[in-house]
C-alpha positions, 0 to 999 in steps of 0.5 A: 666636855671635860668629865674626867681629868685623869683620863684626859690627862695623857689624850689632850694638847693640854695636859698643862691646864689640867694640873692647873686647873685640877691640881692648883699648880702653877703654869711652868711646874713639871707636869709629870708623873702625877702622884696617885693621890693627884690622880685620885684628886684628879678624880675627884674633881671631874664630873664623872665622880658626881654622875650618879647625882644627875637627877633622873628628870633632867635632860642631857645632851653631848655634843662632841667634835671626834677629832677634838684633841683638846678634849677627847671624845672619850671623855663625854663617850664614858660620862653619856654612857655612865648617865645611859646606864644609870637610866636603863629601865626607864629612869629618866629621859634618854640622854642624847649624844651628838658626834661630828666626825672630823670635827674638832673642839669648837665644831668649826665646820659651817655644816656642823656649827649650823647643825648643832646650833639648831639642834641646841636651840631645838632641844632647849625648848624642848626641855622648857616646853616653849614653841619655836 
């Protein structure tokens, strides 16, 4: 998952969708240098900067590809470890990460896409208390 934009800026195969999407600039206008305050805007508008508002009861499940050069899996490794340490002591269900190695963005592997599609479903009812 994308969670943190700047951080994800110089790792991704595309960095062009970030200041488009992160920054509103148009596709085709010179990507770097990022200015400190695109970076602290960067920030902003990136899911890292709202952790701390992941309501202690939710669930929450990372599934990450480790050879995702779209979105590096240091980006859901920093967001799973910021929601974990927020839950030390027992606030909350313990958050889940799942890592396919090998694997890139969209987990293409037959083993791996029919392990996380089960593992996705199985987890859903879970959090909705429904039997399968």
């Amino acid at each position: 998952p994308v969670t943190n934009m700047g951080a994800m800026m110089a790792a991704t195969e595309i960095p062009e969708w970030i200041v488009e999407e992160g920054l509103s600039r148009k596709l085709g206008e010179p990507i770097w240098p990022l200015s400190p305050e695109e970076v602290q805007e960067l920030y902003r508008r990136s899911p890292i900067s709202t952790v701390r508002k992941v309501r202690p009861e939710a669930g929450v499940m990372v599934v990450l590809g480790d050879a995702d050069h779209r979105v590096p899996p240091l980006n859901g490794r920093e967001w799973f470890s910021a929601v974990r340490e927020q839950r030390r002591g027992g606030k909350g269900p313990a958050p889940l990460i799942y890592e396919y190695p090998g694997e890139g963005h969209s987990l293409p592997g037959a083993e791996s896409l029919a392990h996380v599609t089960v593992t996705i479903v199985d987890w859903f009812a879970e959090q909705l208390g429904v039997e399968l």
